[in-house]
FIKOLZA-1660 file (N, C-alpha, C; in steps of 0.1 Angstrom, whole numbers, plus 5000, padded with zeros to 4 digits):
% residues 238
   i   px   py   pz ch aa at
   1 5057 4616 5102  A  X  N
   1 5055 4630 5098  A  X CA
   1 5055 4630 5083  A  X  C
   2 5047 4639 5079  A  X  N
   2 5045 4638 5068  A  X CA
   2 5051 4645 5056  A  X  C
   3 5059 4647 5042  A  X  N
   3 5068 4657 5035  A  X CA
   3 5061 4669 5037  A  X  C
   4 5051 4673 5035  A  X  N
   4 5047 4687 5038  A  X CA
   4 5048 4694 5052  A  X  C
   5 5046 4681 5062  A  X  N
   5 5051 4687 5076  A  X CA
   5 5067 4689 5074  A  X  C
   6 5072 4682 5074  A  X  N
   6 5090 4685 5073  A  X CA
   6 5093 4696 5064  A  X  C
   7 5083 4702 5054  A  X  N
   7 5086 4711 5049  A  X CA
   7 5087 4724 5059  A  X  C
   8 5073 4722 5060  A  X  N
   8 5068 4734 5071  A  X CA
   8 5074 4737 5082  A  X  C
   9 5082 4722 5089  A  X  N
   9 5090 4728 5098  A  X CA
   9 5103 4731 5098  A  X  C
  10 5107 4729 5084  A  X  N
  10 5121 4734 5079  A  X CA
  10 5122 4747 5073  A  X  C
  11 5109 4750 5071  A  X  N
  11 5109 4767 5068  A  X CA
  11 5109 4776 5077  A  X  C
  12 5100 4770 5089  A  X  N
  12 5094 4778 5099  A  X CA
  12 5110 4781 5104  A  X  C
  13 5117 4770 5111  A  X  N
  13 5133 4768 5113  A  X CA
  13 5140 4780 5103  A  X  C
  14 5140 4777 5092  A  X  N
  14 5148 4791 5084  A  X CA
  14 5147 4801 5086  A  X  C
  15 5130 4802 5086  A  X  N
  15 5130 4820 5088  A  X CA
  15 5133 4824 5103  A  X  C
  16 5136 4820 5116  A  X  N
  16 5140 4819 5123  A  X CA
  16 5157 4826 5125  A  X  C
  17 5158 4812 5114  A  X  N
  17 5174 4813 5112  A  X CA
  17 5177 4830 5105  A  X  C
  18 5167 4830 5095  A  X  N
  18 5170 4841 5090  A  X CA
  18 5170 4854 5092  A  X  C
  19 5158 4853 5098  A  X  N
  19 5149 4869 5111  A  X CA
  19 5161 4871 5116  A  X  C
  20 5166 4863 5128  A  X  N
  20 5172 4865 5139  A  X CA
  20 5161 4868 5154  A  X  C
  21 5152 4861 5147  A  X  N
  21 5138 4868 5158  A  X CA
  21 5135 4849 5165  A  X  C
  22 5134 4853 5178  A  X  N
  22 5126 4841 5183  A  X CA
  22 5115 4836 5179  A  X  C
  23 5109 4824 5182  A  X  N
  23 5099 4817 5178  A  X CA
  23 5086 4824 5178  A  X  C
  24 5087 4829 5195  A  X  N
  24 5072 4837 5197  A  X CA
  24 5069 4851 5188  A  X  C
  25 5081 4853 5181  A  X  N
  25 5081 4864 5170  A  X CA
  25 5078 4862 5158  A  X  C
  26 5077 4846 5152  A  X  N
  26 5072 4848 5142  A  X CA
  26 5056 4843 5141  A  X  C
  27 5051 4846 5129  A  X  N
  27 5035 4846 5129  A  X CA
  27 5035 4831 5125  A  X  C
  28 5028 4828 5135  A  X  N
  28 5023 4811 5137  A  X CA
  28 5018 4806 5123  A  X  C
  29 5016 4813 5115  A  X  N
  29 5005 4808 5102  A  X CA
  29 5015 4811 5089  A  X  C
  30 5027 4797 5090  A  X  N
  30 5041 4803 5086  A  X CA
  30 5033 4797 5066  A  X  C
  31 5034 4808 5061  A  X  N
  31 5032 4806 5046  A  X CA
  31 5044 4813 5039  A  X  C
  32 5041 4819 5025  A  X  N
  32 5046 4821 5013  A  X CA
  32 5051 4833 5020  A  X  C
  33 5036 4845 5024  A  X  N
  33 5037 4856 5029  A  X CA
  33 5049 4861 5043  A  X  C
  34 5045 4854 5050  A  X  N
  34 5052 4854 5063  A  X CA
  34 5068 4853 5057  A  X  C
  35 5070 4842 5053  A  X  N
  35 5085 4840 5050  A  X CA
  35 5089 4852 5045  A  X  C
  36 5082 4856 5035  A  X  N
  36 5090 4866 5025  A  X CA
  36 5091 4884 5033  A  X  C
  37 5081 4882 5039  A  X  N
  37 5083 4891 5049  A  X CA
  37 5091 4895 5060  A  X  C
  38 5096 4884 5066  A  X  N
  38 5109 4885 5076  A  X CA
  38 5121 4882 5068  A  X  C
  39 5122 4878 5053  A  X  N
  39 5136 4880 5049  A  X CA
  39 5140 4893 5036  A  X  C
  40 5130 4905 5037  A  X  N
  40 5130 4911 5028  A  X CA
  40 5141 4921 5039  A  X  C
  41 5146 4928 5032  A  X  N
  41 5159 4935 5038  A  X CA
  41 5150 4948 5038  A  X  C
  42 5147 4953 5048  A  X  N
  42 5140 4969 5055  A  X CA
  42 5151 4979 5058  A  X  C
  43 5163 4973 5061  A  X  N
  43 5174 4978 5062  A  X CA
  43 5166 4987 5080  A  X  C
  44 5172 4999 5078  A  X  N
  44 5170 5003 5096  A  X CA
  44 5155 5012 5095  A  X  C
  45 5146 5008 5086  A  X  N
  45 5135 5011 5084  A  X CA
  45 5124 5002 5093  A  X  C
  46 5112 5004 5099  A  X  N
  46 5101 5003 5101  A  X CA
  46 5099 4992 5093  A  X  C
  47 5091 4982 5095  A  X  N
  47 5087 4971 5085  A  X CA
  47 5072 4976 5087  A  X  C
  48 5064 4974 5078  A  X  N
  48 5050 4978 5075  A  X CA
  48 5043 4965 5084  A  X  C
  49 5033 4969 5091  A  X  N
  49 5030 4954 5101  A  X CA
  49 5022 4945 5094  A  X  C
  50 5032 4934 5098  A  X  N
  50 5028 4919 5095  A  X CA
  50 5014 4918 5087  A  X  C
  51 5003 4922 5098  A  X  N
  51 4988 4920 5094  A  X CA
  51 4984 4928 5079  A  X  C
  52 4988 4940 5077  A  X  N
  52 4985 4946 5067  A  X CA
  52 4997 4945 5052  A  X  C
  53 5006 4938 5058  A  X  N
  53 5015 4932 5043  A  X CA
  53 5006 4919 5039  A  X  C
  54 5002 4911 5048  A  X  N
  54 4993 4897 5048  A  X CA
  54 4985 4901 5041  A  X  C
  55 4975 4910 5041  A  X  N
  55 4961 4916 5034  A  X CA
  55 4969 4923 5022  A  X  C
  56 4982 4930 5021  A  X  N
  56 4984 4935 5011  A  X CA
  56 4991 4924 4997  A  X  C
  57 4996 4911 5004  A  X  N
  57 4999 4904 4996  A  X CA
  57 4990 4894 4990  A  X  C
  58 4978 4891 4998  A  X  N
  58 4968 4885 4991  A  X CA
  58 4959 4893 4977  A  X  C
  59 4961 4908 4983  A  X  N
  59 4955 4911 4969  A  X CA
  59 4963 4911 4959  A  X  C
  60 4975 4916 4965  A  X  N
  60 4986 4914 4950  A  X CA
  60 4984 4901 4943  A  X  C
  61 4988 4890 4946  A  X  N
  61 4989 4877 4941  A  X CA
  61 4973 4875 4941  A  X  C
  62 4964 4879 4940  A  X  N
  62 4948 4877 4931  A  X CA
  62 4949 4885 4919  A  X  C
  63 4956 4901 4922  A  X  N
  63 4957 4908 4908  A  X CA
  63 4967 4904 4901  A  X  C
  64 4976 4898 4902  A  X  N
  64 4989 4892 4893  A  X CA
  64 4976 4878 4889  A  X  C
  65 4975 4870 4896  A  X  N
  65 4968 4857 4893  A  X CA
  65 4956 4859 4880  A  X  C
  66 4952 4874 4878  A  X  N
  66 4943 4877 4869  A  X CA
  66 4945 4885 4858  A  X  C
  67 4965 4881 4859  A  X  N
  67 4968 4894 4847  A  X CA
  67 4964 4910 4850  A  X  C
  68 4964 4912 4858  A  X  N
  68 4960 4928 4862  A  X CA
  68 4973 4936 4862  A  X  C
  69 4984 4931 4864  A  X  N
  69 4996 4937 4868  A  X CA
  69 5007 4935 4860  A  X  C
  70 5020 4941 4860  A  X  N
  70 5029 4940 4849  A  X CA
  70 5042 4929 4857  A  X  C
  71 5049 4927 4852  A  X  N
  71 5061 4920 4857  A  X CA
  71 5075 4927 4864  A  X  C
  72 5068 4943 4872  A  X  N
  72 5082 4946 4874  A  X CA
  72 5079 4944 4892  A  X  C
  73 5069 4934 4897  A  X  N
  73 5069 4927 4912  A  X CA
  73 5074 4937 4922  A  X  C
  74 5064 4950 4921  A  X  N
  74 5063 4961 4933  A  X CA
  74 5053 4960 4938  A  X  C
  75 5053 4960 4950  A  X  N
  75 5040 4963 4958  A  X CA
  75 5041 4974 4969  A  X  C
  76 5030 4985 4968  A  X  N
  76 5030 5000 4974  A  X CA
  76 5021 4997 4987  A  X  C
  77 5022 4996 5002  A  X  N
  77 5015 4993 5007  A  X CA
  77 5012 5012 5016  A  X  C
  78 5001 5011 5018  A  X  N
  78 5000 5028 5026  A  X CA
  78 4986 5026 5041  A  X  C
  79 4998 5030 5052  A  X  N
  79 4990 5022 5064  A  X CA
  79 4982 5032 5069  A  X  C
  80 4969 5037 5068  A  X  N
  80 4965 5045 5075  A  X CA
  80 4960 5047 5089  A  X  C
  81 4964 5035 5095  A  X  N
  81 4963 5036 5112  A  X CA
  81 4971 5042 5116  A  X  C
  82 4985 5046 5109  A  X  N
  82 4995 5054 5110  A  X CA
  82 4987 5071 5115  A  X  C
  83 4996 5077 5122  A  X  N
  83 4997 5095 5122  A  X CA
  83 5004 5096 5107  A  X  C
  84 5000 5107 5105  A  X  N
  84 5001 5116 5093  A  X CA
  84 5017 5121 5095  A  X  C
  85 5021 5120 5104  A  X  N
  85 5032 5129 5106  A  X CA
  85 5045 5114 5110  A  X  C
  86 5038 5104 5105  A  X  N
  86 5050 5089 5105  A  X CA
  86 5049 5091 5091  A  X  C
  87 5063 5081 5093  A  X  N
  87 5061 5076 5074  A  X CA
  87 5054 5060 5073  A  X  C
  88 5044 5063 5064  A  X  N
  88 5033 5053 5067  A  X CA
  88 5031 5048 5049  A  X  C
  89 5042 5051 5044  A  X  N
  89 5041 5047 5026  A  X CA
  89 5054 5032 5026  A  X  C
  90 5051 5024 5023  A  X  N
  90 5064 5015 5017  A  X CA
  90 5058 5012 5005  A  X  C
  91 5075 5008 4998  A  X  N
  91 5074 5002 4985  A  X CA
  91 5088 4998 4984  A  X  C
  92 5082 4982 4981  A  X  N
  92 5087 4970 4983  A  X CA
  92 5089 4962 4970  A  X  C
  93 5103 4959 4971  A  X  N
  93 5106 4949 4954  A  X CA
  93 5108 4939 4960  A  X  C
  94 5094 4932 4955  A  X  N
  94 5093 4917 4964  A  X CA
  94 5101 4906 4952  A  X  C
  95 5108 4910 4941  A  X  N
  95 5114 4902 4936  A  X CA
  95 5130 4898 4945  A  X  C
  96 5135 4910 4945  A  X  N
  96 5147 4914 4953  A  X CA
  96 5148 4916 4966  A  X  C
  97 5135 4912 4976  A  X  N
  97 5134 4912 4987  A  X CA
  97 5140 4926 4991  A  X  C
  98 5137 4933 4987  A  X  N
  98 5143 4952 4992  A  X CA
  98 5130 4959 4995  A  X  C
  99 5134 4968 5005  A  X  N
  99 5128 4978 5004  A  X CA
  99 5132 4994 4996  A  X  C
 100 5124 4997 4987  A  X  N
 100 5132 5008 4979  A  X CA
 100 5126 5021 4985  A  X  C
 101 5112 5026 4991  A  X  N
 101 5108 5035 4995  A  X CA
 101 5105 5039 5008  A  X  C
 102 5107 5040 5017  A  X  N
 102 5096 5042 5032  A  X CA
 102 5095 5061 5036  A  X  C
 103 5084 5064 5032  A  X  N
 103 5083 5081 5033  A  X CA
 103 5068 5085 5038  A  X  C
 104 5067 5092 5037  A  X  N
 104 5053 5101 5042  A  X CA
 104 5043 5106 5037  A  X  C
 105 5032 5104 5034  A  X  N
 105 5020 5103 5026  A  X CA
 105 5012 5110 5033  A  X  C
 106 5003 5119 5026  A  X  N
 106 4988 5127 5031  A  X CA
 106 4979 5116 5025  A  X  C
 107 4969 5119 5032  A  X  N
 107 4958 5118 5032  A  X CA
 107 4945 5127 5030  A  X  C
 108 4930 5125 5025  A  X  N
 108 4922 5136 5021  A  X CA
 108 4921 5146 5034  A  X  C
 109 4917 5160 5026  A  X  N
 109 4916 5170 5040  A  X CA
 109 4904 5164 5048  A  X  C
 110 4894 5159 5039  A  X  N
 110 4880 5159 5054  A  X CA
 110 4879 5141 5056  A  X  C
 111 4894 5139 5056  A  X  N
 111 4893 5121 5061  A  X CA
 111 4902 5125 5075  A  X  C
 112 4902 5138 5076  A  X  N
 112 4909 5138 5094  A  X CA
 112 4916 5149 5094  A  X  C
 113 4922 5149 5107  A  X  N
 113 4932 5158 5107  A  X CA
 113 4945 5151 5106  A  X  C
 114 4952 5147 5117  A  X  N
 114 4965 5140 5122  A  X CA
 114 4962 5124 5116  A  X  C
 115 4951 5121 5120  A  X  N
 115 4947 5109 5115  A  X CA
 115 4936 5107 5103  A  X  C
 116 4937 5097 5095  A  X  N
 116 4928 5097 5086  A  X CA
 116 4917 5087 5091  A  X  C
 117 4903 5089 5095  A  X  N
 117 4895 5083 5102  A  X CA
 117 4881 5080 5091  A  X  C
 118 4879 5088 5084  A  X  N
 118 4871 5086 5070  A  X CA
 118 4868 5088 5057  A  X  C
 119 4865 5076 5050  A  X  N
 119 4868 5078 5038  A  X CA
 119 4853 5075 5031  A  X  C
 120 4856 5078 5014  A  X  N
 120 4846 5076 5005  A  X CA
 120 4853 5075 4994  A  X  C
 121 4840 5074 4985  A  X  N
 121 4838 5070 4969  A  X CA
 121 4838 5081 4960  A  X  C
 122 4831 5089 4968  A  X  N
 122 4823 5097 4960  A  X CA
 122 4834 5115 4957  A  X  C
 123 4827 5117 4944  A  X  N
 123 4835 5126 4938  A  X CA
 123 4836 5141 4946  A  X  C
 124 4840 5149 4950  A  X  N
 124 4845 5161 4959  A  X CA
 124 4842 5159 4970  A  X  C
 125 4847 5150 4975  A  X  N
 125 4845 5147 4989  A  X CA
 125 4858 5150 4997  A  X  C
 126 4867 5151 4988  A  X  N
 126 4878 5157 4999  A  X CA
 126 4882 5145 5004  A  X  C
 127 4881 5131 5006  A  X  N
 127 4883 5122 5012  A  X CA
 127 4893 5107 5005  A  X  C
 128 4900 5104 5010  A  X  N
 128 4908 5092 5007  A  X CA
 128 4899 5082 5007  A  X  C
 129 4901 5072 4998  A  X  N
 129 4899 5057 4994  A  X CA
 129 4905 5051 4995  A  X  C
 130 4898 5038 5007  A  X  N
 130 4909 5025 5007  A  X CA
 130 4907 5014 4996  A  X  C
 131 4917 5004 4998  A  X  N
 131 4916 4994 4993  A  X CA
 131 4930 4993 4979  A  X  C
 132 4925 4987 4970  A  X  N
 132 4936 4981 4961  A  X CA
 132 4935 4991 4946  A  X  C
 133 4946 4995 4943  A  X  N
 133 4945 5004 4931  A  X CA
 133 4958 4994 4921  A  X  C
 134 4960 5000 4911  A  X  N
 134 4964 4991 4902  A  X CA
 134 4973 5005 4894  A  X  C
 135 4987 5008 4889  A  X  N
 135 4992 5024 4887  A  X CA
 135 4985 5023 4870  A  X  C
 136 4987 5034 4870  A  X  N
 136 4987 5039 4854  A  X CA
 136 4997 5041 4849  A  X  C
 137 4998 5047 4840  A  X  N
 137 5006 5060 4834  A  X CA
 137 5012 5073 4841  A  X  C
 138 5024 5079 4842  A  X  N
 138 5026 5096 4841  A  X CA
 138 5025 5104 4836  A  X  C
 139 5021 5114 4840  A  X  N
 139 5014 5128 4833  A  X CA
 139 5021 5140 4839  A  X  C
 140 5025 5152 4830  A  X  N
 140 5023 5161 4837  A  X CA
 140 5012 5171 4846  A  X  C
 141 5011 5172 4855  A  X  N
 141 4996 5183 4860  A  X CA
 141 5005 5191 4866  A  X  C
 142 4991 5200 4870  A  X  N
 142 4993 5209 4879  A  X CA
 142 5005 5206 4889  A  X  C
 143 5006 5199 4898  A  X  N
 143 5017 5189 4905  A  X CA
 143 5029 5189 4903  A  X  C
 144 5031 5186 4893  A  X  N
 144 5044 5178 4886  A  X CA
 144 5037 5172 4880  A  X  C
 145 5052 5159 4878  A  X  N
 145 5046 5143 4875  A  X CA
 145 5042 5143 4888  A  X  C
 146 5030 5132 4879  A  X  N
 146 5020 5129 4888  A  X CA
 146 5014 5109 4886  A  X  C
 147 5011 5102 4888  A  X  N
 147 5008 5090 4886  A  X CA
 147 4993 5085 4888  A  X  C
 148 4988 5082 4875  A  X  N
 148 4974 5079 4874  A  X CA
 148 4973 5068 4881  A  X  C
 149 4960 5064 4892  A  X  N
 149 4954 5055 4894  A  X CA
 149 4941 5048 4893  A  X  C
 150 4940 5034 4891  A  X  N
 150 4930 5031 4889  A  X CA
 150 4921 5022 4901  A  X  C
 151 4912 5026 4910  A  X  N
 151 4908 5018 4921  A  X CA
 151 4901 5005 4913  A  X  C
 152 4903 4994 4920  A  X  N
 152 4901 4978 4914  A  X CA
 152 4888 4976 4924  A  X  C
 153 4882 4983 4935  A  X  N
 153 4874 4979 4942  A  X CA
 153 4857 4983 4941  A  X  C
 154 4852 4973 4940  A  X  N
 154 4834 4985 4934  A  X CA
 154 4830 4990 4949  A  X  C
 155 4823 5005 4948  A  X  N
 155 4818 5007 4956  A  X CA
 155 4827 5011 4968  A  X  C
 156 4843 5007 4966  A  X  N
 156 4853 5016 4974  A  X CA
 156 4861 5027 4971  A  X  C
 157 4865 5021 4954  A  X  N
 157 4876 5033 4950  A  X CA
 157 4873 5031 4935  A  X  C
 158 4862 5028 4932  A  X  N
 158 4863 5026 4921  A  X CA
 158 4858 5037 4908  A  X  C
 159 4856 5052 4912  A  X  N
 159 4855 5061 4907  A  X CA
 159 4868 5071 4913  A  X  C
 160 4878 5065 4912  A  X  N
 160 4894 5072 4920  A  X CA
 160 4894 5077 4908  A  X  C
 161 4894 5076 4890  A  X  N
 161 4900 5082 4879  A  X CA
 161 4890 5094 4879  A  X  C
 162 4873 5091 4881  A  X  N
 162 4866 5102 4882  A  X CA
 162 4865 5114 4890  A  X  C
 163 4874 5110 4899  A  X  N
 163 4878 5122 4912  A  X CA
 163 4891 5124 4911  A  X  C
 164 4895 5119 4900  A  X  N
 164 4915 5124 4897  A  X CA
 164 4920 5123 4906  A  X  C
 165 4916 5112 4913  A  X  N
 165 4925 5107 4926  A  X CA
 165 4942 5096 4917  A  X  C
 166 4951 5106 4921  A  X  N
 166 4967 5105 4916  A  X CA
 166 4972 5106 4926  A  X  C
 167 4987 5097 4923  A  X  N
 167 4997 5099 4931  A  X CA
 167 5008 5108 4928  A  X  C
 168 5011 5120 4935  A  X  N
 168 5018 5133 4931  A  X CA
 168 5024 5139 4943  A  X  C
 169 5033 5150 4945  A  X  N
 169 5044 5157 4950  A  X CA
 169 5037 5165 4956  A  X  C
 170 5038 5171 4966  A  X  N
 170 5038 5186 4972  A  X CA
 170 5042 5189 4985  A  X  C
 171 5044 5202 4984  A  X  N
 171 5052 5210 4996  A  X CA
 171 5045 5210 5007  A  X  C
 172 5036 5206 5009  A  X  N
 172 5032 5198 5025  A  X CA
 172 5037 5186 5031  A  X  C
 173 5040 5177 5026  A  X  N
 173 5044 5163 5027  A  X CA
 173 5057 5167 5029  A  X  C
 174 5059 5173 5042  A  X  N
 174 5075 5171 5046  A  X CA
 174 5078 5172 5058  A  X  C
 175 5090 5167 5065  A  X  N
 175 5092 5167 5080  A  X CA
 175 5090 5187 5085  A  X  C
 176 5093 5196 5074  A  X  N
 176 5094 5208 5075  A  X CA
 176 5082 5213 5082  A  X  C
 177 5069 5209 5068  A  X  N
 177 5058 5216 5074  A  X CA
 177 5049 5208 5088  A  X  C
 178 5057 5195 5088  A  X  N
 178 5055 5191 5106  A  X CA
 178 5058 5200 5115  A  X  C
 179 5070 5204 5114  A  X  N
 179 5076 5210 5125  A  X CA
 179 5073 5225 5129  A  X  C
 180 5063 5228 5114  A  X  N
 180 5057 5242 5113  A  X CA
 180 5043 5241 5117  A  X  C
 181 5038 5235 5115  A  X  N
 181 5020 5234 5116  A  X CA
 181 5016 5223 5126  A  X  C
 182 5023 5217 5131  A  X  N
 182 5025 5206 5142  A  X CA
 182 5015 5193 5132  A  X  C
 183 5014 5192 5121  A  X  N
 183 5009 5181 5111  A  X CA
 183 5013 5180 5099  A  X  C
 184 5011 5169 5093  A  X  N
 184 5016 5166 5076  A  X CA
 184 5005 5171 5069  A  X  C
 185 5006 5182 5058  A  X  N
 185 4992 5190 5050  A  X CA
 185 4985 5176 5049  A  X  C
 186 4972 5181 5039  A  X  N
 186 4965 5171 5032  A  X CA
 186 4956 5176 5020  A  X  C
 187 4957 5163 5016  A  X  N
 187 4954 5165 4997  A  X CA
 187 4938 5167 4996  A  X  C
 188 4934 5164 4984  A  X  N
 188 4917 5166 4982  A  X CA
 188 4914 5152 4976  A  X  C
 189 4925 5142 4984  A  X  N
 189 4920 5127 4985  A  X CA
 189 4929 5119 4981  A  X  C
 190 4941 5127 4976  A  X  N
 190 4952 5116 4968  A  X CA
 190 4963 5114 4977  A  X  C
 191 4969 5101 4973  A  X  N
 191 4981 5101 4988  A  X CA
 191 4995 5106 4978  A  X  C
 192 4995 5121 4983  A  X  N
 192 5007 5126 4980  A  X CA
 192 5017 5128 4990  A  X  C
 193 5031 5124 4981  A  X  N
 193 5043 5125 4985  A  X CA
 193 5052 5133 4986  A  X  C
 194 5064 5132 4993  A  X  N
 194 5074 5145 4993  A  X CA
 194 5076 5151 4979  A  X  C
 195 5081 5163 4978  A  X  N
 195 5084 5167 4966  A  X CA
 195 5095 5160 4961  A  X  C
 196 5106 5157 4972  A  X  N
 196 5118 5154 4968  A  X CA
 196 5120 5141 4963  A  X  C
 197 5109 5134 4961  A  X  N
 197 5109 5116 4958  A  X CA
 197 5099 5113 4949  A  X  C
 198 5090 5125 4946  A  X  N
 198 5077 5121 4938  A  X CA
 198 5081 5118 4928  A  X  C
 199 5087 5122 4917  A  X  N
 199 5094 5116 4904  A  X CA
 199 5099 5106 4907  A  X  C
 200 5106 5100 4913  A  X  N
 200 5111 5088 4912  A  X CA
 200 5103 5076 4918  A  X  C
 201 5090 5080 4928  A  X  N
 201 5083 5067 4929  A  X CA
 201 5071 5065 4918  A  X  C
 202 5067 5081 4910  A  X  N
 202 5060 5081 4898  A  X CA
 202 5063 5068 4888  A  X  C
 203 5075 5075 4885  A  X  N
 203 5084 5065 4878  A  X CA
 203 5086 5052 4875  A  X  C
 204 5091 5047 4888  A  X  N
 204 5092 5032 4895  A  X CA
 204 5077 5028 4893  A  X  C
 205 5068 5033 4897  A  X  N
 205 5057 5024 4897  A  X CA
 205 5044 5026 4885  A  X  C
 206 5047 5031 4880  A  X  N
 206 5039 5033 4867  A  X CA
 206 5042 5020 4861  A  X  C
 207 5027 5016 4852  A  X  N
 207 5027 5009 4842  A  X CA
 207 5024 4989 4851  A  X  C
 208 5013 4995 4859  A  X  N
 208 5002 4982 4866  A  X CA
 208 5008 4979 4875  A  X  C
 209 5015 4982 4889  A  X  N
 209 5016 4980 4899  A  X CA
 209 5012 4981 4907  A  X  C
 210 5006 4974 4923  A  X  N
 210 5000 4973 4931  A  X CA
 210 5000 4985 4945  A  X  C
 211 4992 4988 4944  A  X  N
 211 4992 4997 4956  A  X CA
 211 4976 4996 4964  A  X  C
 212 4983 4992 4979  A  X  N
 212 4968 4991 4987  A  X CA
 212 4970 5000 4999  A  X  C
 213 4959 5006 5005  A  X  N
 213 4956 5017 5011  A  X CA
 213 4946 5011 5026  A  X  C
 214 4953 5008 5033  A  X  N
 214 4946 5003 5044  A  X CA
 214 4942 5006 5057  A  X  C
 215 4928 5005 5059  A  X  N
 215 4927 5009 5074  A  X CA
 215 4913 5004 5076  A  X  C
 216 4913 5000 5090  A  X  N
 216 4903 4987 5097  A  X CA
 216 4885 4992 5097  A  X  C
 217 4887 4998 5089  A  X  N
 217 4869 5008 5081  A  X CA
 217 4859 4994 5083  A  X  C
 218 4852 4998 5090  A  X  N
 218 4841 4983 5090  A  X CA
 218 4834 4983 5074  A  X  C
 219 4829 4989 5069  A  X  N
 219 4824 4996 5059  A  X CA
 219 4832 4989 5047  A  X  C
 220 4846 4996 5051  A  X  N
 220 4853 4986 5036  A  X CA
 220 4857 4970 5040  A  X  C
 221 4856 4966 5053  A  X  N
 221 4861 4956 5051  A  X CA
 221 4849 4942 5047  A  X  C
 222 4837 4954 5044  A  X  N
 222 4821 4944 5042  A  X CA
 222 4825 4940 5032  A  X  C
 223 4826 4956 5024  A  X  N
 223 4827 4953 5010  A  X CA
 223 4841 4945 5002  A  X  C
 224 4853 4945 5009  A  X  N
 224 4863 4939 5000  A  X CA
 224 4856 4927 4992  A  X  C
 225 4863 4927 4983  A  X  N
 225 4862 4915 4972  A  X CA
 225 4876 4908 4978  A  X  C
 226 4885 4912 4984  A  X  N
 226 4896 4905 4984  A  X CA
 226 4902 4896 4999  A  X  C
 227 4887 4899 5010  A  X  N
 227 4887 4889 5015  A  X CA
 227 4884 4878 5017  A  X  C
 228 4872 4879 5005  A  X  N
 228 4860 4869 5000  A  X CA
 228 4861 4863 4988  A  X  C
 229 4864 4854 4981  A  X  N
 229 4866 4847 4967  A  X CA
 229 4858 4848 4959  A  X  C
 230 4840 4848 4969  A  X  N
 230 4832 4849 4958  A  X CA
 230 4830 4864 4947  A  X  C
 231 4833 4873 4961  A  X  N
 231 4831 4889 4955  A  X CA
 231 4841 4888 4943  A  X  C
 232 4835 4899 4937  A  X  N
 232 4841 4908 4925  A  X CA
 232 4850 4916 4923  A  X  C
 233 4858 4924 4920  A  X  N
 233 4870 4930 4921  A  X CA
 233 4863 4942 4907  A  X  C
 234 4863 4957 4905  A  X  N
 234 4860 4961 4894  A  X CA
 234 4865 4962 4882  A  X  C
 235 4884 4960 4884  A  X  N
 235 4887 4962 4876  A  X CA
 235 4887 4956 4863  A  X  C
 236 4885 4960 4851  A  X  N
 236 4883 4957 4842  A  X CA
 236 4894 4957 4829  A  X  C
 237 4907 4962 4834  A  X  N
 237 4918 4969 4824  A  X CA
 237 4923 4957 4817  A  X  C
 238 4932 4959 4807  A  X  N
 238 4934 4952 4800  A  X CA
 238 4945 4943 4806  A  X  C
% end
């Protein structure tokens, strides 16, 4: 057997040890990702599934790998196979293996109702963009604070600054107006958050942190750059 086998099956063993989860529980294709994923503490939270932290951690570690991102090691994952009316937002301090956010996110008005089923590029469209954004800066707007983003992907999100697609606060995004309108409101394309948390995940993630927006769109998944090495990525920041 070889040191890299004995590695592999001394990890695969840990995280085992570690999960508390049987064998047929963890994902056969035991890497960097996998590990770090069954020992990040979710506490009595939902863990964001497997498949889409996997896709969300490969683009992370391509945009850190190219200097795109800052050193405070957050990554914002937002699952849109989810209902509008789950909490389908995490954000994850993959230094400290924590979870610091898991809450409830809109989606654009004409990407669905309950569910968000389509999206675009293009400017008044009312519609959410997937894929990988990179944070900005905080601003005050209309909103509150609010948090600039910049889409990293051509041809998916990469006119988000020209459609002032931000991450920001409002009085839709709450278990309240579930319980009133039998759905979670929706934005005119930005994934906004409860009022009661939006300053503090403004905050937290401002200044080049990773946030990916996911859902099984045949469309975006032609175009990613970040499942394909050859493709391009747009971002261009400093």
């Amino acid at each position: 057997m070889t040191t890299f086998a004995r590695i592999l099956l001394a990890s695969f063993a840990f995280l085992i040890a570690l999960s508390g989860k049987s064998s047929a529980e963890i994902p056969r294709a035991v890497g960097f990702d996998a590990i770090l994923y069954w020992t990040i503490d979710f506490g009595d939270h939902e863990k964001p599934p497997y498949d889409v932290f996997h896709r969300a951690m490969a683009g992370y570690m391509q945009l850190r790998s190219s200097n795109k991102l800052s050193e405070k090691e957050l990554l914002t994952i937002i699952d849109f196979r989810k209902s509008g009316n789950e909490k389908r937002l995490w954000v994850v301090d993959l230094k400290n293996k924590k979870l610091l956010y898991h809450t409830l996110v809109a989606h654009g008005r004409n990407s669905g109702e309950l569910y968000a089923r389509r999206f675009s590029n293009t400017p008044d469209s009312y519609q959410s963009s997937l894929g990988f954004y990179v944070t900005g800066t905080p601003y005050a707007g209309k909103h509150g604070l609010s948090l600039r983003l910049t889409g990293v992907e051509a041809g998916v999100n990469d006119k988000a600054e020209a459609r002032a697609i931000v991450l920001h606060g409002a009085d839709y995004v709450s278990e309240r107006f579930i319980k009133k309108t039998g759905r979670l409101g929706r934005s005119h394309g930005c994934p906004a958050v409860p009022l009661d948390v939006h300053r503090e995940i403004a905050s937290l993630l401002a200044g080049k942190t990773c946030l990916f927006i996911y859902y099984p769109d045949p469309d975006y998944l032609s175009r990613t750059g970040f499942d394909h090495p050859d493709k391009k990525f747009a971002y261009q920041g400093k």
